[in-house]
N, C-alpha and C positions, 0 to 999 in steps of 0.2 A: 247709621249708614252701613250696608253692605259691605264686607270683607272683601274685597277687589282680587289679594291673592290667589284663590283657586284658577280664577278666568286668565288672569295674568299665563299660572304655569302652564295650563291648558291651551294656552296660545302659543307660549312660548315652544311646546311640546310640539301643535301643529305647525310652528313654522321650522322647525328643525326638518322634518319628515318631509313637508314640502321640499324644501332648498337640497335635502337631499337627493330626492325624487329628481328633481331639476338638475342638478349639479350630474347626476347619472344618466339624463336624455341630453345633456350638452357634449357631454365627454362623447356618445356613441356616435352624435352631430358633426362634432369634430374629426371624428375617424375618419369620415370623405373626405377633408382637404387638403390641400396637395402635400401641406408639410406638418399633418393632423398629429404625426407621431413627434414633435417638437412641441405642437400648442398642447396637445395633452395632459403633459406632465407638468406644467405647473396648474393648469386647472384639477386635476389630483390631487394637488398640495391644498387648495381650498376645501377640499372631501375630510383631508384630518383634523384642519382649524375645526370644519363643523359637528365632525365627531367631538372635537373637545379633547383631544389626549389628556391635557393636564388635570383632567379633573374626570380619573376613568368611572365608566357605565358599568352594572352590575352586566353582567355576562349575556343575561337575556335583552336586556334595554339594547346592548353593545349588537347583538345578534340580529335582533330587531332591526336597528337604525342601517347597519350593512345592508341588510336584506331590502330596503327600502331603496337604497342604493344602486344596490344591483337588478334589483324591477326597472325603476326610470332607463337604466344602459341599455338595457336587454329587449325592452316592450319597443324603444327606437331603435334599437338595432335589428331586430328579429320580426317586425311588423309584417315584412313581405309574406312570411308565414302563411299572413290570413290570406294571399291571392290564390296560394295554391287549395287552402281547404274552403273560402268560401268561392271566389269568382269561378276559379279551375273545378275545382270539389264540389261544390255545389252544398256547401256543406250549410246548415244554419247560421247565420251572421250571429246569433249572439253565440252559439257553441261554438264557431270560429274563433272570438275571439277569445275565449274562455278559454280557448286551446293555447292561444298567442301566449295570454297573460301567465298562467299554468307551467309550463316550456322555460317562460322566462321566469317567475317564480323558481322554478327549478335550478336553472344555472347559476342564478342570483345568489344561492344557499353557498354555492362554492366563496363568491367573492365575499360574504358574510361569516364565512366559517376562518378565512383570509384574515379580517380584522379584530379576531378574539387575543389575539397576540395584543393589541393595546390595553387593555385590563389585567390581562395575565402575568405581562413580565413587567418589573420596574425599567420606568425609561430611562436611557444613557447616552452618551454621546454617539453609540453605535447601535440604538434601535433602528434606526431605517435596514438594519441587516437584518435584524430578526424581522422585521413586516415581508421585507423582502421573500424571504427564505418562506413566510408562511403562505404566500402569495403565491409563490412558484410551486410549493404542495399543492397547494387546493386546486390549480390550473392544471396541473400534473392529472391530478385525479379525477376532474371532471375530462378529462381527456380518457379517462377511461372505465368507470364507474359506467354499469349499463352500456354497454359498448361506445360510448364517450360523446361528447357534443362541444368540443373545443373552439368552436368558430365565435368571431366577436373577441380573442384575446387582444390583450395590450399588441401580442409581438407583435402579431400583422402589420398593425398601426407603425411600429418601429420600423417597418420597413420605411417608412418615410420622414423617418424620426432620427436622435444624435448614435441609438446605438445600435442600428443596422447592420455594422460592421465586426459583430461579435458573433451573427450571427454561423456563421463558417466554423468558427471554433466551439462552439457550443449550444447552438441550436437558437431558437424562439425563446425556451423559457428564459435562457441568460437576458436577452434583451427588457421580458419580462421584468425579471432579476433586478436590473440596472434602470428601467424607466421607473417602475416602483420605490427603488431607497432615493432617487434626482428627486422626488415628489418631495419625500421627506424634507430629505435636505435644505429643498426651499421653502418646506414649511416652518424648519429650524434657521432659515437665516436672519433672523430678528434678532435670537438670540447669539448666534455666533456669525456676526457677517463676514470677517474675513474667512475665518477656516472655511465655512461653507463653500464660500466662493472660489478658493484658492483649489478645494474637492472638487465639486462639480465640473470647473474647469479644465483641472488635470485627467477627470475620467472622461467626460465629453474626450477630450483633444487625442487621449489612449486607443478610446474607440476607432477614432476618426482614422488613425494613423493606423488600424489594425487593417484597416481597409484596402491598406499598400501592397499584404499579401497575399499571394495566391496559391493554391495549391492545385487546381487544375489545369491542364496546359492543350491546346488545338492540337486534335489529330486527321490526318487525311487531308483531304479536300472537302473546302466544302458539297453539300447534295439538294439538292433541286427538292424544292416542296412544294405542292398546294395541298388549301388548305379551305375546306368547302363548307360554308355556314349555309343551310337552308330557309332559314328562317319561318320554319311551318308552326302556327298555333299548336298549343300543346292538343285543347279541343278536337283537334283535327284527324290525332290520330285515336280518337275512340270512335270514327266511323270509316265503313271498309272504304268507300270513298275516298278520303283523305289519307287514307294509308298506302294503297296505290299512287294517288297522287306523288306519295312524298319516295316510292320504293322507287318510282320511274325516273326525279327528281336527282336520286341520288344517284343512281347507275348510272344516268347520262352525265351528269357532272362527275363522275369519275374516269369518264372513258373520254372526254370534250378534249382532251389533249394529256401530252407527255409530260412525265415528272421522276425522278427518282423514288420521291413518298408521297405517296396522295393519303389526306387523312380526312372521312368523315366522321362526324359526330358521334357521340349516345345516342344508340337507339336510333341508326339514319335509315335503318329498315326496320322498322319496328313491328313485326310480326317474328313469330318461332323459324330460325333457321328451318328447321324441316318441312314447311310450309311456305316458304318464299316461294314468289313466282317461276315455274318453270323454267330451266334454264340459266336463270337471274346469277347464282354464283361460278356455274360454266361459263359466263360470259365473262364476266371480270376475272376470272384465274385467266384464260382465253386471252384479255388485255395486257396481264400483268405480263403474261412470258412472255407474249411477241413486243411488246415494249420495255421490256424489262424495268418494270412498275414495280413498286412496293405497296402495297394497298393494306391501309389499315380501317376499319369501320365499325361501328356499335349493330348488333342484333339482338334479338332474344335466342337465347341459348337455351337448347333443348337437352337436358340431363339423360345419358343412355343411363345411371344407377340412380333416380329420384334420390335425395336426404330427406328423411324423417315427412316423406309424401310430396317434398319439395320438387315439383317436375323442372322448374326453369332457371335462368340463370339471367344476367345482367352482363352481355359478352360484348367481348371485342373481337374479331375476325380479322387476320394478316393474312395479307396473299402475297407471295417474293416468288418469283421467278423459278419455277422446277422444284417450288420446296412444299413440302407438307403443308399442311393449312396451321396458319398460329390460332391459338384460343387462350384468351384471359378471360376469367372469370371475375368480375367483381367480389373482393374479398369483405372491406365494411362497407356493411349495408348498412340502408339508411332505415331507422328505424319508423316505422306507418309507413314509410313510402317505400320499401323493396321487403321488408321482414314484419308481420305482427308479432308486437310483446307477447308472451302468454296473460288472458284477461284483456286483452286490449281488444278483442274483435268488435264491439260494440261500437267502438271510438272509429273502424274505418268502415262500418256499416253504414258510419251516418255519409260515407261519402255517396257520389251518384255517377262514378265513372269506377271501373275497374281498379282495383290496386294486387299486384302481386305479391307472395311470400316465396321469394328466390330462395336459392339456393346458396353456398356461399364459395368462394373460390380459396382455394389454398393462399399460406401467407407465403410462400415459398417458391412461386409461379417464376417459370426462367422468364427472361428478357427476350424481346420480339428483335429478330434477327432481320437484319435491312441490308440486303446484296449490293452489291454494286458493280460493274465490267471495270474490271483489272483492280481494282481496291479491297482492301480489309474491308471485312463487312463491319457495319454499325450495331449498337447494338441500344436498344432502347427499351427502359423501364417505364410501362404503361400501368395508369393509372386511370380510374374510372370518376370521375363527378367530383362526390363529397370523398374521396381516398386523399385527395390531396390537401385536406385538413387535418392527416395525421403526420406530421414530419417524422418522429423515430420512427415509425411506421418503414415510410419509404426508403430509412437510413438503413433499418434493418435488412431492408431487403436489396440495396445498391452493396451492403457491406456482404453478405452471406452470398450473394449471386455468384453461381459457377464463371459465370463470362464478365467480361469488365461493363460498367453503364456508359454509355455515351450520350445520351440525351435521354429528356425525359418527354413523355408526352400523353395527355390529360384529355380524353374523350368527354365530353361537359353536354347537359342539356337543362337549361334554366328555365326553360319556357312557360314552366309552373309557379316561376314566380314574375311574371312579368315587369311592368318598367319599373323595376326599383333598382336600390341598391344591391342587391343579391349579386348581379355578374360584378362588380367592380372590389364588392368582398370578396370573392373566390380569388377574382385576379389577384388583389393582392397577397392570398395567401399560395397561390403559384409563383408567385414573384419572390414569396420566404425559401420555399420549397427549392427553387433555383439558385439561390443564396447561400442556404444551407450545406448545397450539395456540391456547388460550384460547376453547375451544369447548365444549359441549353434548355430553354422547355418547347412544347409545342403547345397551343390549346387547341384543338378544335370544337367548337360548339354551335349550339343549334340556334339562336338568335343574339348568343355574343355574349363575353367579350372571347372572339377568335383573335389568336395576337402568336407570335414570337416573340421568348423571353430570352436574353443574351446569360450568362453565367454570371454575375453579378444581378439578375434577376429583373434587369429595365428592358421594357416594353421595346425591342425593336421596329416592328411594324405591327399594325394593329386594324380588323377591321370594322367601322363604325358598328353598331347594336342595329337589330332589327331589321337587317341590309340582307337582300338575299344576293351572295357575292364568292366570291373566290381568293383569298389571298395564295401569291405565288410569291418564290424568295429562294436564295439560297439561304442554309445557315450551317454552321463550323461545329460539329462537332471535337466533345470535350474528354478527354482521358484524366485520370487520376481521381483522389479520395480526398477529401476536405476532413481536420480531425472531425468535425460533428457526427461524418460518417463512419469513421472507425470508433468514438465513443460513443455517439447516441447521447442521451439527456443525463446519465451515470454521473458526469463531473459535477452540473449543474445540480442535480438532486442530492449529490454527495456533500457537498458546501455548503447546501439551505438545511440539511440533516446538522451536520454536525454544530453551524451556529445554532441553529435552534436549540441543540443541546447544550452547548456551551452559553445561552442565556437562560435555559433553566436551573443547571447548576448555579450560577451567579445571580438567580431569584431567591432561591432559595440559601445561599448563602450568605445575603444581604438582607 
């Protein structure tokens, strides 16, 4: 009779790889649900049984099976991908998805580089600190490795999750931080069921009650806002047709009535400032001052010193009452879709619509000044698209800003990825961003989600996807600094450094 064992472990091997693979499209699954960052973390905890801690993988195996991991999260997480390079892009379905797969292969390496800490150090009663801390590196780092691709982490998720409320004091990664070692821990309550439980529930309930304070407080009155979603196919605007369409669209909806802030989209004129329709931004400064309007909107920005042959830019346009014209530049660009890599021109050849290589805006750019008759002016820190998936980012720049922040507010156009989950990700990571900061957000965007975020980061009003509409509202702006803004990620990164070290010393001392 045949030796049965070989087939056995070969089984054994591909059902691990599967349930991994599964275990990493359920968790990203989960991230949509109302309360995804609570179900996550113990479905996490099934990720380390499957690993196997107790019986650790040679480094590569261990590297391996992460990496399998983090494909399953990432290939449902990051699937939209393919609308913009094959439906939008035109791009080949199968080099589409070879892109999808590719991308997530790529990010996947961080949360796999994450899990080398189980074979590495001897386990203890306070491993979940050291996974933790390794977690929070390699998150860190794919946050900025190649100018970074952060989206898809744990925190977001915690926004709807037990440790939300740390956020303020320490950013995303801390949440990160803290959903990561809960995993453990319930993967260790077998063996310690009291103490675990007696943990868990003390840090849950810390969190919860951290949530009590505040560090930013209402200033002024509130100010009158609309807030203008188009809802024009992205297709639309790669013909002059549709781009007219959407230039005439956007002028009359900003001029249809009075407001203190009117806010369109990215790219709600989507041709070169110096080529817009005759007249077109005479007319809206024209508006702003005799209404005493604050107008902010998305164009293509036209570079008077090209960079490195870079003619355009990814701008936003303020128009206030008797004042100079504001100009943001989009600072991270999104990589294939505003910048090509060097060697990458091949990869946006295969598209069949235009793509640009912008320019890039200063990280340093003042705060868009918002007037008001007889009031302290406002002052708001504008952000462009994918900018509001870098938190220290925007911390850095609220903490360095010559003038105080008072709201935030995020020019967004998704249309490249159509009905997926892509706006309800963002959203939630403006809802971090808000959290973080302890500020007010705006969104406006070009098929949704357009919404108002209150300082604690929950959706005030909001309006439906793919709705060509107007939201109008007052909202309160916010004064003061939350510590995340005067530290930035330093604590956090400071804590998962020094455990880490403090468990290689005790590897090797042991």
């Amino acid at each position: 009779m045949l030796d049965q064992q070989p087939y056995r472990y070969i089984g054994g091997k591909a059902s691990i790889v599967l349930s991994l693979f599964i275990l990493g499209a359920v968790l990203a699954l989960i991230a949509e649900l109302p309360y995804g960052g609570w179900i996550q973390i113990p479905v996490l905890s099934l990720v380390w049984w499957r690993l196997n801690p107790q019986t650790p993988n040679p480094l590569k195996k261990q590297f391996l099976q992460g990496l399998i991991f983090g494909i399953g999260y990432f290939v449902i997480g990051l699937w939209w991908l393919y609308i913009s390079l094959h439906d939008v892009g035109g791009m080949n379905a199968l080099l589409a998805c070879m892109g999808v797969f590719l991308l997530s292969a790529y990010v996947a390496v961080y949360f796999s580089l994450a899990t080398l800490v189980i074979p590495l150090f001897k386990q203890s009663r306070l491993f979940g600190l050291l996974l933790a801390s390794s977690w929070v590196l390699a998150e860190f780092l794919r946050g900025y490795i190649f100018t970074g691709f952060p989206w898809m982490g744990f925190a977001e998720t915690q926004f709807n999750g037990p440790f939300a409320p740390i956020a303020p004091f320490f950013g995303g990664l801390a949440c990160t931080f803290l959903a990561v070692w809960a995993s453990w821990e319930i993967y260790q309550v077998r063996k310690h069921v009291l103490a675990s439980a007696i943990l868990l529930s003390a840090v849950v309930s810390i969190s919860q009650l951290a949530g009590l304070l505040t560090f930013t407080k209402p200033v002024g009155e509130p100010i009158s806002v609309r807030l203008i979603q188009g809802n024009f196919e992205q297709s639309l605007i790669f013909k002059p047709e549709g781009i007219l369409q959407q230039i005439a669209f956007y002028h009359d909806a900003i001029t249809q009535s009075k407001a203190e802030l009117i806010i369109a989209p990215e790219t709600a004129f989507p041709w070169p400032e110096n080529q817009l329709p005759a007249n077109l931004l005479e007319s809206l400064r024209s508006f702003s001052n005799s209404n005493d309007a604050n107008l902010l909107f998305g164009v293509i920005g036209r570079e008077s010193a090209p960079q490195n042959n870079r003619e355009f830019s990814n701008r936003a346009l303020g128009l206030s009452p008797s004042s100079p014209t504001y100009i943001y530049d989009k600072s991270h660009l999104v990589p294939f879709g505003e910048f090509i890599p060097p060697g990458f021109h091949w990869f946006v050849n295969a598209f069949s619509v235009p793509l640009s290589d912008f320019a890039r805006g200063g990280m340093s750019q003042p705060n868009f000044t918002i007037l008001r008759a007889h009031q302290d002016p406002i002052y708001a820190a504008i952000t462009i698209c994918y900018e509001d998936v870098f938190g220290s980012e925007l911390a850095s720049r609220i903490r360095n800003s010559r003038k105080p922040t008072n709201l935030l507010i995020n020019l967004t156009n998704l249309a490249w990825f159509g009905d997926s989950q892509a706006p309800t990700q963002q959203l939630r990571l403006s809802q971090l961003r808000s959290l973080e900061t302890g500020l007010p957000a705006l969104r406006a965007t070009n098929t949704g989600i357009t919404a108002v975020l209150g300082p604690d980061g929950k959706v005030l009003k909001a309006l439906p996807e793919f709705t060509q509409s107007t939201l109008s509202t007052q909202v309160q702006a916010y004064s003061g600094k939350t510590p995340y803004v005067i530290w930035g990620n330093l604590p956090i990164l400071g804590i998962s450094c020094l455990l880490l070290l403090w468990g290689l010393i005790r590897h090797r001392r042991f």
